[in-house]
N, C-alpha and C positions, 0 to 999 in steps of 0.2 A: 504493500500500500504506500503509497506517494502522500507524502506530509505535507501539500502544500495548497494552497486555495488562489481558484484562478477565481477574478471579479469578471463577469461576461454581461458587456450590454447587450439583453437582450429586445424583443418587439419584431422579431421575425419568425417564421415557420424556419428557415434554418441556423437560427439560434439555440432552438431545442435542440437540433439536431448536432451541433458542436458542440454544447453543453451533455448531452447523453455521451459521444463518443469522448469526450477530457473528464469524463466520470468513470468510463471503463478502462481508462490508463490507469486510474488511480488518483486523478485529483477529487479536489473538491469542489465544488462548482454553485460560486452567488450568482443568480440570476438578475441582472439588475435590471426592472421595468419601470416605466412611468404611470402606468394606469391600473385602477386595480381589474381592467379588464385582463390587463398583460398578466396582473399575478396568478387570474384564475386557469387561464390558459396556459401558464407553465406550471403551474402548481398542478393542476392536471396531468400533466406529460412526467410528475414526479418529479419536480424540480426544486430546489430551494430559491426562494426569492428575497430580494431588497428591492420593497416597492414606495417608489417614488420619483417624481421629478425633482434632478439635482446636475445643479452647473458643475465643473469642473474642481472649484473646490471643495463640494459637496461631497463626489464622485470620490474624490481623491481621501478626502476625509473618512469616506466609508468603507471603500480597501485598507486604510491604514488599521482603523479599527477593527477590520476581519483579519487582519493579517494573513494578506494578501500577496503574492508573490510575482502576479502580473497580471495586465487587462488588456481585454480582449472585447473586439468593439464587433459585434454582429449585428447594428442596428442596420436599419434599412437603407438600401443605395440609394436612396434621397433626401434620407438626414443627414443632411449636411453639415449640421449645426452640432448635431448627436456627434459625429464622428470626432469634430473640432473640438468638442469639449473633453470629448474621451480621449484622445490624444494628450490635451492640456493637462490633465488630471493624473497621467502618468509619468508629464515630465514634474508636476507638482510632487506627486510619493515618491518620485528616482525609480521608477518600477518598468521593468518590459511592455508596451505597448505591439499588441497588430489587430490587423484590421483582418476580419476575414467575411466576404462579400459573396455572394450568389456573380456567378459569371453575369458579363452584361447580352442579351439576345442578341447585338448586333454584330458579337464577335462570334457564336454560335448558331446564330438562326437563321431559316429559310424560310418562304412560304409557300413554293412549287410555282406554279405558274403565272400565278398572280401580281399585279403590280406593286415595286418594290414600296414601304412606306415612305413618306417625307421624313426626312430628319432632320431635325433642327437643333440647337444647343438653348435652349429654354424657353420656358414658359409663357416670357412676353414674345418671342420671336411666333412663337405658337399660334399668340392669339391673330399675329400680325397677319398669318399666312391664309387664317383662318378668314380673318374680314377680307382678307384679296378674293380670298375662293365666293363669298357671299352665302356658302353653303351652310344647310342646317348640320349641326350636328352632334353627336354623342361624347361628352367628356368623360372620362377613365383616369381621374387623376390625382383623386384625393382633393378631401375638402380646402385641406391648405395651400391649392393651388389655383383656386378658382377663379380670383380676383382680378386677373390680367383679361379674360375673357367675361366679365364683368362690368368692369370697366371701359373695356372697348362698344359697351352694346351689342353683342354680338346673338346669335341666336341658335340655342343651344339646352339640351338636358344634358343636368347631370346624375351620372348613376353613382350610388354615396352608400356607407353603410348605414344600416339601421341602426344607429344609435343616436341618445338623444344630442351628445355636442356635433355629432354630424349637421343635422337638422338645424341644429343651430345655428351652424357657420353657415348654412347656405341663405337661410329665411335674416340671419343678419347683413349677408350681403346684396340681400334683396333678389333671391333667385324664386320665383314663384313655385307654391308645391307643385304643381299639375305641371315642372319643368324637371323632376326630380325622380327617380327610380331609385329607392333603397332595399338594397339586398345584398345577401351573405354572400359570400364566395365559398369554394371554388366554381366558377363558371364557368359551364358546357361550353363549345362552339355553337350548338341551335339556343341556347338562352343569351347567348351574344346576339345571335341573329335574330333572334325576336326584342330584344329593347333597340336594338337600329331601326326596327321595320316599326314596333310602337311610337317612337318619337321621330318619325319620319326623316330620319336623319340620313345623307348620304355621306355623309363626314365623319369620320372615328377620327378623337384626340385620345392617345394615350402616351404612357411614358415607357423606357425598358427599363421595368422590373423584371425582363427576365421570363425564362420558363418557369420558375415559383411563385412568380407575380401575375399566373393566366395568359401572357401575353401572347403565344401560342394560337388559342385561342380566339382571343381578338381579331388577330390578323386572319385567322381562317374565316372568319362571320364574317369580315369585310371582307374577303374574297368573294364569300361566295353569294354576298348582299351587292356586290358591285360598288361598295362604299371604296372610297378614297380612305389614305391612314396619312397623319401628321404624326410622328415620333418623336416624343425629346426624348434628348440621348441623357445616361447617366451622366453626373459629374465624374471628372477625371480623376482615378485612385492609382496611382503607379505602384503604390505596397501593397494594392490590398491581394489577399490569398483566398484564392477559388477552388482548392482542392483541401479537406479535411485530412490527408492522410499527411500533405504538407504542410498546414499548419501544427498538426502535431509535433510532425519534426521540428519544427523552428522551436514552439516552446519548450520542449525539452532539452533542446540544445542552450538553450539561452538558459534555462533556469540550471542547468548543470554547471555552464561559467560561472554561474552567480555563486552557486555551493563550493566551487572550488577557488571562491576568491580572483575574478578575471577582475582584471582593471577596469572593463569597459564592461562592467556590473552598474546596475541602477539608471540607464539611458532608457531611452524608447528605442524601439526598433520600427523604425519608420524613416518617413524622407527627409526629417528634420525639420520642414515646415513650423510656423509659430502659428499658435490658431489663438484667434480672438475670443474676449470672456463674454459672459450673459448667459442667459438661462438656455437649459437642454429643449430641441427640439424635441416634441412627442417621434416617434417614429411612424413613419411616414404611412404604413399601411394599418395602426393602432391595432398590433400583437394579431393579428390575423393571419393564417397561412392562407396560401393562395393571392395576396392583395398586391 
């Protein structure tokens, strides 16, 4: 048994899934979530949890007090903010920082014969592409993205989770219900295809999340609905690690120098970047598998 406790921001469907496998090496494994939906969903999956939203020195604070040996950031590829802070938080405890992230679609996906998606690099560019086209359409984006296509006037349903701060952000940014489909995931390709064909939409906005993120999916129901796809790409991670059986090797490598007194003990393992303070973004898909 391995004496040592990895801090893991969790709020992904493969967060669980790193946290299970660094529990059968022998670590011990905090789950850190921000909502107590995340803690019921990993508590669930047999998880131990640290539930709460916490900035950096939060974050940092609460490794130091589990004594902690390294953090490991699995939030979602579009907490941006999450990652930032998780980063900052390990160069605050001197503790091993990695990132480990669901590949991005763009570097693994196809969709056969279908017209390739738009890509764009964000959310305003998205909206931008969107009023050019004039086209109605279905956003796929999560609630805390909505604003730019809000903003624009644009015309548009979004499909949101059923919960109540979902709902909220949308009717707070003034999107009307009977513009809104909430539902769970994970989504069919014919349940994709039936909310394009309900809100008459010949346009899909979505982001790459990824094959965990449905996006699969998505693109198949616009295929085969004759809809148009807009893509934002993930932000750019040059460290982050998409295979579990390499991130394993790294932490163990890295916690092994530490035991054996390496000099370059208590650094982050990362690109060195300085990430800015403020509060933890929720993650991006709110602890949901499949979003």
């Amino acid at each position: 048994m391995i004496n040592q406790t990895i801090y893991l921001i969790g709020g992904t469907s493969e967060a669980n899934q790193a946290a299970w496998r660094l529990q059968e090496e022998g670590y011990r494994v905090i789950v850190s979530v921000a909502t107590p939906l995340g803690a019921e969903v990993a508590a669930a999956a047999g998880l131990e949890t640290d539930t709460g939203r916490k900035d950096s020195g939060g974050m940092a604070a609460r490794a130091a007090k589990l004594d902690c040996a390294a953090i490991v950031d699995c939030s979602h590829p579009f907490a941006r903010e999450a990652s930032e802070q998780a980063r900052l938080a390990a160069n605050i405890a001197g503790l091993p920082y990695f990132r480990s992230s669901r590949p991005p679609w763009m570097q693994t996906g196809s969709i056969g014969a279908g017209s390739p998606p738009e890509a764009v690099d964000s959310f305003d560019e998205a909206a931008s592409r969107l009023r050019a086209s004039g086209a109605r359409s279905l956003l796929t984006l999560g609630t805390r993205n909505l604003e730019p296509f809000v903003q624009a006037g644009l015309d548009f349903t979004a499909r949101i989770l059923p919960l109540s701060e979902s709902l909220e952000d949308c009717l707070r940014l003034g999107i009307k219900p009977q513009n809104i489909i909430a539902a769970w995931p994970p989504f069919t390709v014919d349940f994709n295809r039936a909310c394009l064909r309900q809100c008459g939409a010949s346009l899909l906005v979505t982001k790459d999340s990824g094959r965990e993120g449905g996006l699969e999916e998505k693109l198949k129901a616009a295929e085969l609905e004759g809809a148009a796809v807009i893509l934002v790409r993930r932000p750019g991670e040059p460290d982050a690690i998409h295979d579990l059986d390499v991130l394993v090797g790294r932490i163990k490598a890295s916690l092994a120098s530490v035991r054996s007194g390496d000099a370059s003990a208590g650094t982050t393992v990362s690109t060195g970047a300085t990430a800015p303070t403020g509060n933890i973004e929720a993650a991006a898909d709110r602890a949901v598998p499949g979003a």
